[in-house]
N, C-alpha and C positions, 0 to 999 in steps of 0.2 A: 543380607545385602539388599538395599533398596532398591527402587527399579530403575531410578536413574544411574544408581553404580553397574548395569548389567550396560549401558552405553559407554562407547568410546570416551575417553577425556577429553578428547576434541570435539564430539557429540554431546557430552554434558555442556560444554564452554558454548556450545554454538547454541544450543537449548536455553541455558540459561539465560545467555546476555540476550538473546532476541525477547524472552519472558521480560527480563529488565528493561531492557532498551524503550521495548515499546509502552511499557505499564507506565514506566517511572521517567523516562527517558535519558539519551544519551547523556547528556552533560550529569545529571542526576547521578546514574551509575556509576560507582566506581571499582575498579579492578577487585579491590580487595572484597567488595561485595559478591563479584562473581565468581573467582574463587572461591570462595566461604558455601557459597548456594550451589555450587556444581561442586564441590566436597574434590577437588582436587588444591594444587597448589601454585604459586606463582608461577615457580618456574614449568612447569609443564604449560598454563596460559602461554608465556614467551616461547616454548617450544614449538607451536602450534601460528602464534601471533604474534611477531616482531612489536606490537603497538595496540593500543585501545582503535586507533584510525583503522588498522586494520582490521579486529575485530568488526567496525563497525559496518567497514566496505562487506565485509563476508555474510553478515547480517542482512546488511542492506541491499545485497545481489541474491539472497534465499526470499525474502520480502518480496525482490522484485521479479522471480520466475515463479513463485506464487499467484502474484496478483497479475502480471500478463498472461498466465495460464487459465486465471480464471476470468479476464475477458474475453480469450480466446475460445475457450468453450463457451462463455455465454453468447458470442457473434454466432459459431457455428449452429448453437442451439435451438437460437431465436433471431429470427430473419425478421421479425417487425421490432423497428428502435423502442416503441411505447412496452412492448415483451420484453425488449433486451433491459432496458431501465427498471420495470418494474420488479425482475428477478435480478437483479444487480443489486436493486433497493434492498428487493427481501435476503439477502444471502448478509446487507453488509446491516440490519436492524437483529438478524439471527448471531452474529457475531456481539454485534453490540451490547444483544443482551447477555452472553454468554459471558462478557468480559473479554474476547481473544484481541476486540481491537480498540482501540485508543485513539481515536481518529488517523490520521491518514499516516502511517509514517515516515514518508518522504518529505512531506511539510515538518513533520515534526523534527526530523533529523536536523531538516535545512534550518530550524529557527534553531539548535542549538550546537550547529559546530560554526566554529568563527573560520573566517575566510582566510586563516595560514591554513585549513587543511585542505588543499586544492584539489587530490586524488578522489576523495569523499562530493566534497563537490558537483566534480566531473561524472561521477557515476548516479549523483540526484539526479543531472542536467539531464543525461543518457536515458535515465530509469522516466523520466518525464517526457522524453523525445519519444520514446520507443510506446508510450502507452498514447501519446495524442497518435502516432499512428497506425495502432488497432483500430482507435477510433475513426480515423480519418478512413482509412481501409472498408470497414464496416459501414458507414454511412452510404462513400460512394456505392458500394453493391447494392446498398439499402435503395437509394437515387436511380440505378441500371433499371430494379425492379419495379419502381414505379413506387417502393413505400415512403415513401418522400418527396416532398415537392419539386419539381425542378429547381426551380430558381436558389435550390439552400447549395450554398457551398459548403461541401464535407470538412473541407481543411475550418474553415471558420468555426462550423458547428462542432466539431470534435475540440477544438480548443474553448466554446461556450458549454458543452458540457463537462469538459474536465475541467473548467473552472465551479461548474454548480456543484461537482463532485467533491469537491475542496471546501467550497463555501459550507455543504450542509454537514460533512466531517467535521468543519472546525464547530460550526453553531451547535451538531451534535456536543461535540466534547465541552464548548463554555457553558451547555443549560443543562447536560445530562439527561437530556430529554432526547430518546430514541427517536422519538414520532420526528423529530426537525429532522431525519435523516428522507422521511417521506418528502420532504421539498423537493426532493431531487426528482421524483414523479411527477409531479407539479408542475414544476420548473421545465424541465423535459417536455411534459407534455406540450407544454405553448409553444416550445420553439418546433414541433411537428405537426401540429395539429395546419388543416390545410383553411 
């Protein structure tokens, strides 16, 4: 028995398509592919997941208690923004090289499902709402303490660097060049530097 047959059918299905999803991407993936590679069979997928949409929400909602988990320990860890950036840097260049991530996959999702799937959608919007406000969150305490200028609005700032964070994800993913992912320290840096 391999070791993915000692997991749940619903823990192969959820293992695999998240491996697919983000490598190859959604539209890419098809059913018959994830069944084949989680070594179960259709009907147990529809047992588990009425629809690929749903698979993908389910994917897409473990994605997104990963990565707000892991800003949330990165805020609590590191009280200076130039600390929380440059270990945010190094966690997502440590991944990068591993292969685990594929540029962002919220963006990536969002460029391959078309706009009849509303439900998928709704939870990009939500998974995107909820991480500018860690951001925002962490900034302002950053601002209370003084590591921050006064004059930066948190709300602003937290939506300019979840845009850099996006930006050196993708230019990561179009040159394959790891290092583009250090802009994001760079980049970062300027918008705090006093």
């Amino acid at each position: 028995m391999s070791k993915a047959n000692k997991l749940s059918t619903r823990d192969r299905i959820i293992q695999t398509s998240k491996k697919l999803f983000l490598s190859q991407g959604y539209g890419e993936t098809g059913l018959n592919q994830i069944v084949s590679e989680a070594e179960t069979v259709k009907a147990s997928l529809y047992q588990h997941f009425p629809s690929k949409e749903e698979l993908g929400r389910c994917i897409l909602r473990e994605y997104t208690r990963e990565n707000l988990m892991l800003l949330e320990g990165l805020a609590n860890r590191y009280s200076n923004p130039r600390d929380f950036v440059k270990y945010w840097c190094k966690f997502l260049k440590r991944e990068a090289k591993q292969h685990n991530i594929h540029g962002c996959a919220m963006a990536n999702f969002r460029s391959q499902i078309a706009d009849k799937a509303p439900d998928i959608l709704l939870d990009i919007k939500d998974v995107t709402s909820r991480t500018l406000q860690i951001l925002e969150k962490y900034l302002l305490e950053a601002k209370k303490k003084g590591l921050i200028s006064d004059s930066i609005n948190p709300k602003v700032e937290a939506r300019l660097l979840f845009s850099v964070y996006e930006g050196v994800m993708q230019t990561w993913r179009l040159t394959g060049d790891s290092n583009a992912i250090d802009d994001l320290v760079l980049i970062a840096g300027r918008l705090y530097s006093e």
